[in-house]
N, CA, C and O atoms as a printed pandas DataFrame, in Angstrom:
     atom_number atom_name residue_name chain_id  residue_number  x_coord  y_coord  z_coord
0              1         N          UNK        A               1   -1.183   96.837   14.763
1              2        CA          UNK        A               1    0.086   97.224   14.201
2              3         C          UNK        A               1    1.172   97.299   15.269
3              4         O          UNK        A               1    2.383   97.093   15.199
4              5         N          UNK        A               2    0.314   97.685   16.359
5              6        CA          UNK        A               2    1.940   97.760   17.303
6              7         C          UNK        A               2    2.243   96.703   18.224
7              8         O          UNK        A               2    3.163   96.648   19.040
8              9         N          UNK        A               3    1.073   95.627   17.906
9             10        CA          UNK        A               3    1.695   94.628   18.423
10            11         C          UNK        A               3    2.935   93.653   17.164
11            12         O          UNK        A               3    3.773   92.845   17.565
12            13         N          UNK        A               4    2.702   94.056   15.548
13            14        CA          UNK        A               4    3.834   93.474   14.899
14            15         C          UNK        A               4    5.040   94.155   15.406
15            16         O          UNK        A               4    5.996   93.583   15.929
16            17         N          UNK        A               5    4.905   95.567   15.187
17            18        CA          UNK        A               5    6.435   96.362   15.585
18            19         C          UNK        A               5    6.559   96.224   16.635
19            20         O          UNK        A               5    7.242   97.208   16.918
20            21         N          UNK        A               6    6.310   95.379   18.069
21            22        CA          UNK        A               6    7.007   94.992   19.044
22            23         C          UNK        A               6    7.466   93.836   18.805
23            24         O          UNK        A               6    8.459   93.594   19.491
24            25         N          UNK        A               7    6.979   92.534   17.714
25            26        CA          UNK        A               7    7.781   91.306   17.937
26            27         C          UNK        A               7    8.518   91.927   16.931
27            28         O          UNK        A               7    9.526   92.345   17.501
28            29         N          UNK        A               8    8.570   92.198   15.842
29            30        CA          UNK        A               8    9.580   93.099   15.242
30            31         C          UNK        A               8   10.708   93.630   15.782
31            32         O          UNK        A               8   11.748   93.403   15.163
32            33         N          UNK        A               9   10.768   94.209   16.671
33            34        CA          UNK        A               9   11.704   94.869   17.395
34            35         C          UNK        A               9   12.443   93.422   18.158
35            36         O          UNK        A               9   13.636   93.139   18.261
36            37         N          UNK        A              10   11.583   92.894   18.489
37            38        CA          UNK        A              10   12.069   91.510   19.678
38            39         C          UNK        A              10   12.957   90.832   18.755
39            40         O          UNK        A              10   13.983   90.369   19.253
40            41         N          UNK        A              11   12.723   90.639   17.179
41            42        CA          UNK        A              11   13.290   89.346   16.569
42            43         C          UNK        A              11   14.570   90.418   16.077
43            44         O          UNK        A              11   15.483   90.045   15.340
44            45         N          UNK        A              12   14.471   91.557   16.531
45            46        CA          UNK        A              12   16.097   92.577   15.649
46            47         C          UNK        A              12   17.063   91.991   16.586
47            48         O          UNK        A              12   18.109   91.403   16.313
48            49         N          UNK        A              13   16.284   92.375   18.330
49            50        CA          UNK        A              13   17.228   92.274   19.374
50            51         C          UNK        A              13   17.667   90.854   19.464
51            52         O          UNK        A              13   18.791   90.414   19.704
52            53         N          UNK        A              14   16.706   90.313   19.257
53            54        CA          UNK        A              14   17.287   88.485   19.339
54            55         C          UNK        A              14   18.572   88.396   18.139
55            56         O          UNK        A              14   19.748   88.286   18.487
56            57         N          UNK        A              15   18.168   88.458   16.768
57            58        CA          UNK        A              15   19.376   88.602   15.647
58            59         C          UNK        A              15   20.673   89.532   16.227
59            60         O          UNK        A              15   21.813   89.306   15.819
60            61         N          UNK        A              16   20.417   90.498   17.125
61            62        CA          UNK        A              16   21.471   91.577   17.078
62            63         C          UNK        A              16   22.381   90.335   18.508
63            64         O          UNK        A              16   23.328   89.548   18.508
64            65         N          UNK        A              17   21.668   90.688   19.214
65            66        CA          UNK        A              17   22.199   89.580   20.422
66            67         C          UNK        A              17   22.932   88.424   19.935
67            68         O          UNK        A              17   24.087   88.225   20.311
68            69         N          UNK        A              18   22.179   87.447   18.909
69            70        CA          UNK        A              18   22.884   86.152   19.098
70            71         C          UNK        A              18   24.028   86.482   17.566
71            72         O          UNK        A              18   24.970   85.703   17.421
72            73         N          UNK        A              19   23.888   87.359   16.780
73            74        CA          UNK        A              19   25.301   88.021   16.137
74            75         C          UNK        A              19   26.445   88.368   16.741
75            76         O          UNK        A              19   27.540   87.993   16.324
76            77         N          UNK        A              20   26.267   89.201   17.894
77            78        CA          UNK        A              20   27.404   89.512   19.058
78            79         C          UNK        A              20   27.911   88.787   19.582
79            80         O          UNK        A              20   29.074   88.981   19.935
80            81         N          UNK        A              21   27.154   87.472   19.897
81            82        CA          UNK        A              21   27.826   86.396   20.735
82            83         C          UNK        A              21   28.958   85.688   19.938
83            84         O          UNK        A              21   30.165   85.555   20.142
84            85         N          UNK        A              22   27.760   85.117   18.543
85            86        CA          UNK        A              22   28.637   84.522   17.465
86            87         C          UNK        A              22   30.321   85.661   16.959
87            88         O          UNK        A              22   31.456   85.253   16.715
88            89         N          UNK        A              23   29.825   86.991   16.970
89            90        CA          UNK        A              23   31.074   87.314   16.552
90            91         C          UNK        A              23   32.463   87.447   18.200
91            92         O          UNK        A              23   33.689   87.559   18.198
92            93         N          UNK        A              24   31.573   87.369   19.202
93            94        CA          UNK        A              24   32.446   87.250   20.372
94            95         C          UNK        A              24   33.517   86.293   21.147
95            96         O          UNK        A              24   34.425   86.376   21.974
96            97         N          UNK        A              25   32.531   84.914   20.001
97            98        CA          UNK        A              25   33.548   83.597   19.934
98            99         C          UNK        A              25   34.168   83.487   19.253
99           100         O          UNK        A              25   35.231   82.933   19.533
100          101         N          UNK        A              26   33.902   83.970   17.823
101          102        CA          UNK        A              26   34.927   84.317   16.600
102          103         C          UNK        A              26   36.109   84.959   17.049
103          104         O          UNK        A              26   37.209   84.493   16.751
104          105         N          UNK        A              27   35.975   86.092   17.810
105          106        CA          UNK        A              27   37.389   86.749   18.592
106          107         C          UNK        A              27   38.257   85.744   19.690
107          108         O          UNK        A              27   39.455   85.882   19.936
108          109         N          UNK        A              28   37.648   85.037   20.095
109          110        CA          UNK        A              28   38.242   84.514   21.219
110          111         C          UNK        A              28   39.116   83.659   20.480
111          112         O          UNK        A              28   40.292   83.504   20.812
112          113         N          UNK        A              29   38.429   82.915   19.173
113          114        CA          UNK        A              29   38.450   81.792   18.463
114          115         C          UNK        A              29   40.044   82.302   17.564
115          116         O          UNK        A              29   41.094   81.798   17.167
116          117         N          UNK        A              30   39.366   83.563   17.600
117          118        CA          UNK        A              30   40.573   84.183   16.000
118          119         C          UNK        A              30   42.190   84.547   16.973
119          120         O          UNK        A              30   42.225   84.328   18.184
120          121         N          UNK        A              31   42.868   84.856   16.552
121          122        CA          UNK        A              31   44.304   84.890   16.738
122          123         C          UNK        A              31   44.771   83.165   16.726
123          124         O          UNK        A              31   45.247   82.514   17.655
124          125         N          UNK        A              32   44.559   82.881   15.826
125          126        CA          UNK        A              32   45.421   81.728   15.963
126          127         C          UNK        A              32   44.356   80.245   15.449
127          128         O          UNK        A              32   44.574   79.224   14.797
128          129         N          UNK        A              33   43.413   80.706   16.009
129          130        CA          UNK        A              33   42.130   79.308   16.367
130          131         C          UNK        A              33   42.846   77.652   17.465
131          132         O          UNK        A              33   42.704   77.190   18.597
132          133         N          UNK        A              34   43.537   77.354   16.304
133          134        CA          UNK        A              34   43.784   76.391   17.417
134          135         C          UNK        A              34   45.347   76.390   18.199
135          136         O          UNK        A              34   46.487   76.769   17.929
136          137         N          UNK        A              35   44.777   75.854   19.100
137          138        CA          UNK        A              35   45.952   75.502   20.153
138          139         C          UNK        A              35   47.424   75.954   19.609
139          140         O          UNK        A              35   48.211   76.735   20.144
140          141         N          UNK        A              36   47.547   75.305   18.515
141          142        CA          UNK        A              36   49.258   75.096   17.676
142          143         C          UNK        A              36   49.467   76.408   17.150
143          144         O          UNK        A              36   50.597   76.892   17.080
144          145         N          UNK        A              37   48.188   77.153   16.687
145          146        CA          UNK        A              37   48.622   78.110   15.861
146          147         C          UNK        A              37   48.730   79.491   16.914
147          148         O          UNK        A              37   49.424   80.492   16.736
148          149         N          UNK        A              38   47.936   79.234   17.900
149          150        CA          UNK        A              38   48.293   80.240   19.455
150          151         C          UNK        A              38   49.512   80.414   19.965
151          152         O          UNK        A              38   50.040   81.479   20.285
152          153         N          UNK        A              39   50.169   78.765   20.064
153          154        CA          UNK        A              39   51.455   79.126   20.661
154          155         C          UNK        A              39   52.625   79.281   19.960
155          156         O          UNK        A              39   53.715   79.626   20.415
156          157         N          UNK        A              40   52.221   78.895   18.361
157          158        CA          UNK        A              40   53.673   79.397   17.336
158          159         C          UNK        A              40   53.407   81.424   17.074
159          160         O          UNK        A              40   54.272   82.135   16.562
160          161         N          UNK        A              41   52.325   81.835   17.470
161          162        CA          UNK        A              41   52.001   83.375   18.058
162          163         C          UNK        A              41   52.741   83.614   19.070
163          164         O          UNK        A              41   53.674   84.395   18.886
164          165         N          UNK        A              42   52.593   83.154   20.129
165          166        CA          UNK        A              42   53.245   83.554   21.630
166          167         C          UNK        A              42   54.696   83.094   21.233
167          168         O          UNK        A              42   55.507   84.002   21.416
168          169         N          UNK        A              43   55.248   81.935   20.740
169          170        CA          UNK        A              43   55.976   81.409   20.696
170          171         C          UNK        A              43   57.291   83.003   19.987
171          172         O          UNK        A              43   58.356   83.431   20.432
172          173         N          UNK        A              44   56.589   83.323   18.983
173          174        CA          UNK        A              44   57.289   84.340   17.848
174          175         C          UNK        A              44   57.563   85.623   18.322
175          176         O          UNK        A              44   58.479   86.252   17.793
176          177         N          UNK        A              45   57.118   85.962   18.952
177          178        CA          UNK        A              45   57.048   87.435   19.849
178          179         C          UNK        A              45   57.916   87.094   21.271
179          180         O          UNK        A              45   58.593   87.934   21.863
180          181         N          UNK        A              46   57.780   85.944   21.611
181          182        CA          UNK        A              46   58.282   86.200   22.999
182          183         C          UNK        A              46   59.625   86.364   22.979
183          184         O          UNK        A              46   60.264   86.112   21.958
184          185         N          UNK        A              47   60.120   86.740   23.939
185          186        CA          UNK        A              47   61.326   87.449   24.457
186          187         C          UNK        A              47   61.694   86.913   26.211
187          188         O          UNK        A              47   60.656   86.661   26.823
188          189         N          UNK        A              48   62.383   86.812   26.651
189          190        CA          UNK        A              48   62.320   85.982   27.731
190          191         C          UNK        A              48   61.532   85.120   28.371
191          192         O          UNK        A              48   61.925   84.086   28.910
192          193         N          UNK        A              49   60.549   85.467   28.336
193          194        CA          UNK        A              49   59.777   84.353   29.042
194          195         C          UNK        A              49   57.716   84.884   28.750
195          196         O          UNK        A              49   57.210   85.818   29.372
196          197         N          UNK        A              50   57.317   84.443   28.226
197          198        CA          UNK        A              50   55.924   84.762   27.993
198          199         C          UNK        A              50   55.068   86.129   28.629
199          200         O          UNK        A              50   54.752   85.873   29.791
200          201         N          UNK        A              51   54.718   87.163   28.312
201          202        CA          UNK        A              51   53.930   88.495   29.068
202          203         C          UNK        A              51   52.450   87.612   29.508
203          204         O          UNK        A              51   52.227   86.408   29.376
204          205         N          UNK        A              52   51.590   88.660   30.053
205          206        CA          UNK        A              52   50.969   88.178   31.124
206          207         C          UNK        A              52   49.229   87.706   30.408
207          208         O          UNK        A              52   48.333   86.954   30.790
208          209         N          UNK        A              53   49.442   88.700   29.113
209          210        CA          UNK        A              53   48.245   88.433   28.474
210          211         C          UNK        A              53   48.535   86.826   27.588
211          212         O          UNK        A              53   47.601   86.082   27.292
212          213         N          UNK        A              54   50.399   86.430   27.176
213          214        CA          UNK        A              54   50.408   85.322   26.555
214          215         C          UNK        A              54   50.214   84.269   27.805
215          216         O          UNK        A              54   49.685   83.179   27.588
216          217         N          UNK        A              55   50.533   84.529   28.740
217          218        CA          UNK        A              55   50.325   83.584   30.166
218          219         C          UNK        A              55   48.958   83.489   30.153
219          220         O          UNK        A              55   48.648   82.318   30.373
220          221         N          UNK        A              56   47.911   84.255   29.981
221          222        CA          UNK        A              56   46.625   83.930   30.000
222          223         C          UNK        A              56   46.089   83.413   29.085
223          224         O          UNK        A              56   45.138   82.677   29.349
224          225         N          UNK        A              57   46.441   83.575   27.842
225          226        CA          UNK        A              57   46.272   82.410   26.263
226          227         C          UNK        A              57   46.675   81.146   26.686
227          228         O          UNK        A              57   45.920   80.209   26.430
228          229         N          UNK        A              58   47.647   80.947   27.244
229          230        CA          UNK        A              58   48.431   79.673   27.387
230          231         C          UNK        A              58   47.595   78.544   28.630
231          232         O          UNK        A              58   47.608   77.333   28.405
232          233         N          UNK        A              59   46.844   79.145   30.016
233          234        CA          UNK        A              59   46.489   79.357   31.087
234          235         C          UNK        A              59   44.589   78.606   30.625
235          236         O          UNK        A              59   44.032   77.596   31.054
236          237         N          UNK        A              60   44.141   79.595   29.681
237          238        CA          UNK        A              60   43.339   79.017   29.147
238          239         C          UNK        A              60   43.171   77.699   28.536
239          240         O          UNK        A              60   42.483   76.731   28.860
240          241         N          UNK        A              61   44.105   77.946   27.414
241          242        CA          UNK        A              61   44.511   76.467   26.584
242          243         C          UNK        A              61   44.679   75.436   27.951
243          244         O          UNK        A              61   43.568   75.434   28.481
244          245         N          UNK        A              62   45.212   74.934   28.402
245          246        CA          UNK        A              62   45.624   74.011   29.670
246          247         C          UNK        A              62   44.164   74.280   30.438
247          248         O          UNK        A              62   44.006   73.293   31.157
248          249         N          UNK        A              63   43.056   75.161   30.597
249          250        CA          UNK        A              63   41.795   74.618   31.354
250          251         C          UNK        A              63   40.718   74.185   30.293
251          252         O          UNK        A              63   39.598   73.778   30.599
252          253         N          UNK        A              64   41.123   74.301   29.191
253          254        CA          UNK        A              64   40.467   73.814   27.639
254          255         C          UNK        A              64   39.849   72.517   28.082
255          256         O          UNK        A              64   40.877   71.956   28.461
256          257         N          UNK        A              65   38.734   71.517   28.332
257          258        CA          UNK        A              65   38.880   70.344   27.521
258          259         C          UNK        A              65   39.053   69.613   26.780
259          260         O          UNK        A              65   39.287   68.418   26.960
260          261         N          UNK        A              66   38.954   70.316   25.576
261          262        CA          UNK        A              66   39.186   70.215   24.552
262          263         C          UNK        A              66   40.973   70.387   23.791
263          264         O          UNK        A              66   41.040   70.148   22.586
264          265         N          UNK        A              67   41.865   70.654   24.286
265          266        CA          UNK        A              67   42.902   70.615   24.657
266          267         C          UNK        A              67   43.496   69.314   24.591
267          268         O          UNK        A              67   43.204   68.437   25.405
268          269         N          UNK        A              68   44.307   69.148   23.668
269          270        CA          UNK        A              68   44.876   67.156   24.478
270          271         C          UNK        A              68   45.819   67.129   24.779
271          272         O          UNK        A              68   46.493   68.155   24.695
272          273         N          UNK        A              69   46.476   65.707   25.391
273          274        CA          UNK        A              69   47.190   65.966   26.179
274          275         C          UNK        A              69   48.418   66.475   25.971
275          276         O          UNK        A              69   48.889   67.116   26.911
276          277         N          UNK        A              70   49.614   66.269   24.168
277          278        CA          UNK        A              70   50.347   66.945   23.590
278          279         C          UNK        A              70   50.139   68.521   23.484
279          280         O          UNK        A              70   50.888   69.217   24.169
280          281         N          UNK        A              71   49.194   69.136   22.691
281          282        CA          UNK        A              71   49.062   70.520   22.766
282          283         C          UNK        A              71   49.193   71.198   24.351
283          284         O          UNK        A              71   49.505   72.388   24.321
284          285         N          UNK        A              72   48.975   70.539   25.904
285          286        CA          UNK        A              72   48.740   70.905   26.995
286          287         C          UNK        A              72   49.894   70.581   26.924
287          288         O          UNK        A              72   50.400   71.510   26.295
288          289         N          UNK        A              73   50.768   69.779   27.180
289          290        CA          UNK        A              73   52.208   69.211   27.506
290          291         C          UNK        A              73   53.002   70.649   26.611
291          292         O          UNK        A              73   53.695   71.336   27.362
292          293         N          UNK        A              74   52.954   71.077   25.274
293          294        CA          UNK        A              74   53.590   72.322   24.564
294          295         C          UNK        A              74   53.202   73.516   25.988
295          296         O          UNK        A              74   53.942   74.171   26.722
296          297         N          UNK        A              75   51.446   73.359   25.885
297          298        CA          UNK        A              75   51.230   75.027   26.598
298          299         C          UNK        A              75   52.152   75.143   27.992
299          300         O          UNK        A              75   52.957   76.054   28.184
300          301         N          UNK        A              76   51.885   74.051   28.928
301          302        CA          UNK        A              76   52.663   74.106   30.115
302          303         C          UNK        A              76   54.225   74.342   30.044
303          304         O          UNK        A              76   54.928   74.772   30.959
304          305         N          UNK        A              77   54.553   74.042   29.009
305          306        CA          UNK        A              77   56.222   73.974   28.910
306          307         C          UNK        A              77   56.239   75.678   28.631
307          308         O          UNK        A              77   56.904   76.352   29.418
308          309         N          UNK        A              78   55.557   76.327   27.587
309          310        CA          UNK        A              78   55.672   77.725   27.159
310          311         C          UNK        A              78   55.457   78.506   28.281
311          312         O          UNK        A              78   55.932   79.623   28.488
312          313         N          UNK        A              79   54.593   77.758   29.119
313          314        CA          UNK        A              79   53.984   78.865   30.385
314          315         C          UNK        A              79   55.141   78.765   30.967
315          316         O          UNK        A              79   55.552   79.911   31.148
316          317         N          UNK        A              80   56.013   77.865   31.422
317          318        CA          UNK        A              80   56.869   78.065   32.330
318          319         C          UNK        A              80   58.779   78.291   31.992
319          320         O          UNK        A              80   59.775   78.219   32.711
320          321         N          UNK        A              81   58.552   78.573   30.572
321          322        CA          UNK        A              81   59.629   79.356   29.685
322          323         C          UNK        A              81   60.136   80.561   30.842
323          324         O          UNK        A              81   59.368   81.284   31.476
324          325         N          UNK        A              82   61.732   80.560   30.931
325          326        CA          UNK        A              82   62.217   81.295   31.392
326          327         C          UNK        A              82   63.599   81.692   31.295
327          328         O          UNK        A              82   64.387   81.438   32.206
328          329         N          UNK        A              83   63.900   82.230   30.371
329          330        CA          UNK        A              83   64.928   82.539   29.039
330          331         C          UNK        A              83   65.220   80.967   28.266
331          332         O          UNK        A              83   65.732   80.852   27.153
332          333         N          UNK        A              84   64.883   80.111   28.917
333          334        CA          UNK        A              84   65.128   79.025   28.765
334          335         C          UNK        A              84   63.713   77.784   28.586
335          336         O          UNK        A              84   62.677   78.440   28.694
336          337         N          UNK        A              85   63.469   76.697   28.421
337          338        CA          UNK        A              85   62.861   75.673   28.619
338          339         C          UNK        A              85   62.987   75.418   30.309
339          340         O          UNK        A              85   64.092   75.782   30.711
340          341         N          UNK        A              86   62.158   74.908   31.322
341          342        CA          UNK        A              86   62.073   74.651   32.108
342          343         C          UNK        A              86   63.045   73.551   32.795
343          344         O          UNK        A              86   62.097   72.840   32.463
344          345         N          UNK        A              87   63.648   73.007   33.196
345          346        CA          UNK        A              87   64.216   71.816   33.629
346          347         C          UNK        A              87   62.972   70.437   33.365
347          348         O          UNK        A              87   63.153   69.482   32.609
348          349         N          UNK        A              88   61.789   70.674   34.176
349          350        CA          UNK        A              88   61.113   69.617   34.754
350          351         C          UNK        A              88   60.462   69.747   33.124
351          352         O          UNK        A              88   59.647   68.828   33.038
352          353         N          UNK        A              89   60.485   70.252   32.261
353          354        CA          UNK        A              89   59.593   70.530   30.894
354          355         C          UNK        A              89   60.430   70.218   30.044
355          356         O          UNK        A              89   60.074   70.629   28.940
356          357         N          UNK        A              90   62.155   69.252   30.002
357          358        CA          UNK        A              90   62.751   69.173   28.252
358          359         C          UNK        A              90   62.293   67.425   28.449
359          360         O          UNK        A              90   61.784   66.899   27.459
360          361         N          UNK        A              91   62.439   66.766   29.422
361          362        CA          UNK        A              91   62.053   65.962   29.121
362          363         C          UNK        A              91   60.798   65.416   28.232
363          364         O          UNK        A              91   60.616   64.724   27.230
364          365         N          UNK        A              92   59.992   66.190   29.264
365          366        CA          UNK        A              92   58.135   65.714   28.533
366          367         C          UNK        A              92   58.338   66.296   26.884
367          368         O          UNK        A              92   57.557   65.817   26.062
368          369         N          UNK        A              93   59.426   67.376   26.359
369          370        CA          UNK        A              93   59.093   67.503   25.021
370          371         C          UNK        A              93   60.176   66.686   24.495
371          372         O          UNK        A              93   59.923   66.173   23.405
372          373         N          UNK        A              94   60.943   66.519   24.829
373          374        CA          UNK        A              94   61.679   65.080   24.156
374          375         C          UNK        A              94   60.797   64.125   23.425
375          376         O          UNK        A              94   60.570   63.685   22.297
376          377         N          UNK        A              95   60.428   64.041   24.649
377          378        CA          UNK        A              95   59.084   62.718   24.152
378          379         C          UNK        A              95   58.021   62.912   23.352
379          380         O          UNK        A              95   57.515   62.057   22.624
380          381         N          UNK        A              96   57.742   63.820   23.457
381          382        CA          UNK        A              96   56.895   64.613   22.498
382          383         C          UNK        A              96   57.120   64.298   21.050
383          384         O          UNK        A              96   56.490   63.630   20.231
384          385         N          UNK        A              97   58.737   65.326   20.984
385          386        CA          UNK        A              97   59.689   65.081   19.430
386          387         C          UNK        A              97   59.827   63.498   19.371
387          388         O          UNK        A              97   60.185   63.169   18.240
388          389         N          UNK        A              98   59.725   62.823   19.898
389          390        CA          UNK        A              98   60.012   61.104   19.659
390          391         C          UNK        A              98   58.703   60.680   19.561
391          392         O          UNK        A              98   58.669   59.482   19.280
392          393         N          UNK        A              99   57.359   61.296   19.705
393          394        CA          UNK        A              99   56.165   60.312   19.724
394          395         C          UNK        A              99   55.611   60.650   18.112
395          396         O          UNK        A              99   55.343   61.697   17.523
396          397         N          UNK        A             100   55.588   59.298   17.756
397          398        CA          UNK        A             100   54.916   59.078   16.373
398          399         C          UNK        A             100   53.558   59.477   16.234
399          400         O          UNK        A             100   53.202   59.886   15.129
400          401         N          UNK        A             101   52.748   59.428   17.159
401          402        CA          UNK        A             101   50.873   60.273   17.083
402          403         C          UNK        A             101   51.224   61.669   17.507
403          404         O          UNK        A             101   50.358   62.441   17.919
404          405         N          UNK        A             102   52.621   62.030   17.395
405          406        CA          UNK        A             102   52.391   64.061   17.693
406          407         C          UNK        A             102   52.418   64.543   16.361
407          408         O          UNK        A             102   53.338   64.122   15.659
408          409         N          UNK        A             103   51.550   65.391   15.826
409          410        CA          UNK        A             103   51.956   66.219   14.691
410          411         C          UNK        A             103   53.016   66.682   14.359
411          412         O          UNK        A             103   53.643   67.148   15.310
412          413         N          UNK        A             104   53.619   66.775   13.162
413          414        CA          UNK        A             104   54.558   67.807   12.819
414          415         C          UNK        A             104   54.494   68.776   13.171
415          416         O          UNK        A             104   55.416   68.943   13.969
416          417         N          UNK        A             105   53.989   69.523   13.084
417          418        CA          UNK        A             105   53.766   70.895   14.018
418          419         C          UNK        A             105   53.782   70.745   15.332
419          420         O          UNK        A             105   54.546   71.562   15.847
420          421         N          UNK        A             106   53.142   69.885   16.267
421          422        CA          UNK        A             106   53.426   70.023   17.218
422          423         C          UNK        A             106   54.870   69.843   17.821
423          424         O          UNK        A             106   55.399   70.358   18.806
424          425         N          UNK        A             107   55.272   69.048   17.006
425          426        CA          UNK        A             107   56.879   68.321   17.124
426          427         C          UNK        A             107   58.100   69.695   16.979
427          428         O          UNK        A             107   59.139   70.013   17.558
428          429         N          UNK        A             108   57.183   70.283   15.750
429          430        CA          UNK        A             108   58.487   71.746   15.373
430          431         C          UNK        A             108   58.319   72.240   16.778
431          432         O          UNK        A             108   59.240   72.359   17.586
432          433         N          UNK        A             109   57.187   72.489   16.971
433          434        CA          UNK        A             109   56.848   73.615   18.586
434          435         C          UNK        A             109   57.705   73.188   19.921
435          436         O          UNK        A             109   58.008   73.973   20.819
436          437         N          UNK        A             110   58.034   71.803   19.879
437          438        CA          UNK        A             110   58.291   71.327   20.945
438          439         C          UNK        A             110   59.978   71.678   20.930
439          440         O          UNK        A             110   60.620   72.075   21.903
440          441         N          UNK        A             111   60.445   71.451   19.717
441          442        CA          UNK        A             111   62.125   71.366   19.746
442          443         C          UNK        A             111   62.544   73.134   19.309
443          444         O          UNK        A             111   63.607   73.710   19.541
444          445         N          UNK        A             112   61.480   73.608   18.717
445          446        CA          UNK        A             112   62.062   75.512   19.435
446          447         C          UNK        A             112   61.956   75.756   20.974
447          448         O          UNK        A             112   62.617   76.546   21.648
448          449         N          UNK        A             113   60.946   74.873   21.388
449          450        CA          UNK        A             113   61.022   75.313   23.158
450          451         C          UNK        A             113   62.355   74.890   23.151
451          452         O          UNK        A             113   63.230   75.710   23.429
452          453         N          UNK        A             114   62.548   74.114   22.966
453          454        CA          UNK        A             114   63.324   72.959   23.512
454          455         C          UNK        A             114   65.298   74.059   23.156
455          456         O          UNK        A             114   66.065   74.424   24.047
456          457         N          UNK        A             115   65.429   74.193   22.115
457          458        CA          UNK        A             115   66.282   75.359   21.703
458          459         C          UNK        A             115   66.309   76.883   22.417
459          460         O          UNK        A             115   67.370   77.490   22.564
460          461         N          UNK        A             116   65.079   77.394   22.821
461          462        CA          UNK        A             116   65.215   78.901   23.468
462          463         C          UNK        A             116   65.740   79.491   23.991
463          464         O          UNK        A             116   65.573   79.618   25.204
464          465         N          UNK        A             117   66.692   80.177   23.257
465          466        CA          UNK        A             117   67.532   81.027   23.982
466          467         C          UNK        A             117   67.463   82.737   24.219
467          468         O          UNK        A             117   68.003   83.653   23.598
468          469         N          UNK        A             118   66.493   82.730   25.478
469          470        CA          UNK        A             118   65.697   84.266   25.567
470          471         C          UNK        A             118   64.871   84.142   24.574
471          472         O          UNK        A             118   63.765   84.312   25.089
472          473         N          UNK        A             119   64.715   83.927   23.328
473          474        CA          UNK        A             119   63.764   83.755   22.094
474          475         C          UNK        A             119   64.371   82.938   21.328
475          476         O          UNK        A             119   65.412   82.285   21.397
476          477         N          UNK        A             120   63.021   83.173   20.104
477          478        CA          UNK        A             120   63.290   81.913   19.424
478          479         C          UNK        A             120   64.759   82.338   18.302
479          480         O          UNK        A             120   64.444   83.434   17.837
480          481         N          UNK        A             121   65.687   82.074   17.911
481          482        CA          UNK        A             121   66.532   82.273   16.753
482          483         C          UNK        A             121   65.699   82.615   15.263
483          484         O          UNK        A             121   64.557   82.220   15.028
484          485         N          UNK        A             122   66.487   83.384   14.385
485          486        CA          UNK        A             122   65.793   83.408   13.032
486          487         C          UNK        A             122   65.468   82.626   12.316
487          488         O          UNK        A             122   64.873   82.872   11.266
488          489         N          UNK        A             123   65.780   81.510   12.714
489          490        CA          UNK        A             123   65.421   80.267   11.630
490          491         C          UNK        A             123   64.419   79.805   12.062
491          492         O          UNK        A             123   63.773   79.387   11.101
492          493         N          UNK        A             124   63.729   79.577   13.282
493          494        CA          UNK        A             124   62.790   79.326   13.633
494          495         C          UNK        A             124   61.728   80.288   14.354
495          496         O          UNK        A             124   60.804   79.946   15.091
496          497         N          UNK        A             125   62.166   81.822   13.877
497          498        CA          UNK        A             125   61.138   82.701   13.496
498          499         C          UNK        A             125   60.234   82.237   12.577
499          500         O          UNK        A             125   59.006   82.156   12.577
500          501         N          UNK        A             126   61.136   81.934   11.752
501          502        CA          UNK        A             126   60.771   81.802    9.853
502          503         C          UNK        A             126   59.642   80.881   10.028
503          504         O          UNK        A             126   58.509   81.050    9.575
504          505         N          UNK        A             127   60.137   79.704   10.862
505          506        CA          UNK        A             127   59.371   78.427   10.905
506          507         C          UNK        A             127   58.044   79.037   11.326
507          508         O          UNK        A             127   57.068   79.202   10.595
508          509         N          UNK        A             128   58.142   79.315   12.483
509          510        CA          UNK        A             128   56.841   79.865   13.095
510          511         C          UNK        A             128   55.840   81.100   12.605
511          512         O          UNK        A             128   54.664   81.337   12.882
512          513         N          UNK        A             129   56.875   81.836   11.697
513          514        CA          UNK        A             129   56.133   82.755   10.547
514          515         C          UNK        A             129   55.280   81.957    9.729
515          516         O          UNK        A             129   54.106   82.315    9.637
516          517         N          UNK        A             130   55.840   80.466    8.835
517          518        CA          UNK        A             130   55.182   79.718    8.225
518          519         C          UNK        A             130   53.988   78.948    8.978
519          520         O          UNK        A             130   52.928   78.562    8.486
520          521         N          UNK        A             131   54.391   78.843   10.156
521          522        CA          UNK        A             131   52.838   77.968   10.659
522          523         C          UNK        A             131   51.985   79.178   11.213
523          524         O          UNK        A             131   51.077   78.707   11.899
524          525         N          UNK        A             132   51.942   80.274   11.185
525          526        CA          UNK        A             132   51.097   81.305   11.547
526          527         C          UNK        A             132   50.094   81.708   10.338
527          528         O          UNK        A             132   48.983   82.237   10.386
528          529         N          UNK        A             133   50.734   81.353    9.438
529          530        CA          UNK        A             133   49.505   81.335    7.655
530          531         C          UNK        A             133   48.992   80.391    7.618
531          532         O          UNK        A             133   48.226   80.140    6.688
């Protein structure tokens, strides 16, 4: 008998263990899940220039592999938001808003950077309220 109630016990800790993990990627995963829906988050809240925990969302995304090269071209531009769009960063989203394989969404994301003044304006709160559902 007490050798069942030790694998017993073994197969709780194994279930309890690989539940924690699964729900530990779920967190990492949740606020947003992907890339677009992370930075129309950071994007909506920010206020001059990105805080240090959205610098580390953003920081991540860009060591992602999984990451391509449009969604990385958005994160780098947000990371280096400073009441403004970057200098060396309106170009690359120009191109962005002009490339026919960027999503709509990615395209909205690119031309609120691209607009920022200290934050985003109310109209493209709204926007970014809508791509956050």
């Amino acid at each position: 008998m007490s050798k069942f109630r030790h694998s017993s016990n073994s197969a709780v800790f194994v279930v309890l263990l690989v539940s924690t993990a699964f729900l530990a990627s779920g967190s990492v995963m949740a606020g947003g899940s992907s890339p677009v829906h992370q930075m129309a988050e950071i994007l909506h809240g920010l206020m001059h220039y990105p805080d240090s925990a959205d610098k580390a969302r953003l920081q991540q995304m860009l060591n992602n592999p999984k990451t391509s090269a449009t969604e990385g071209t958005l994160a780098r531009a947000i990371l280096n938001v400073m009441h403004h769009a970057n200098a060396q960063d309106i170009d690359k989203l120009q191109s962005l808003v002009a490339n026919k394989s960027a999503s709509n969404n990615e395209k909205m994301l690119a031309e609120i950077v691209l607009k920022l003044d200290h934050g985003p304006n109310k109209q493209d709160k709204a926007r970014l309220q809508a791509l956050m559902h």
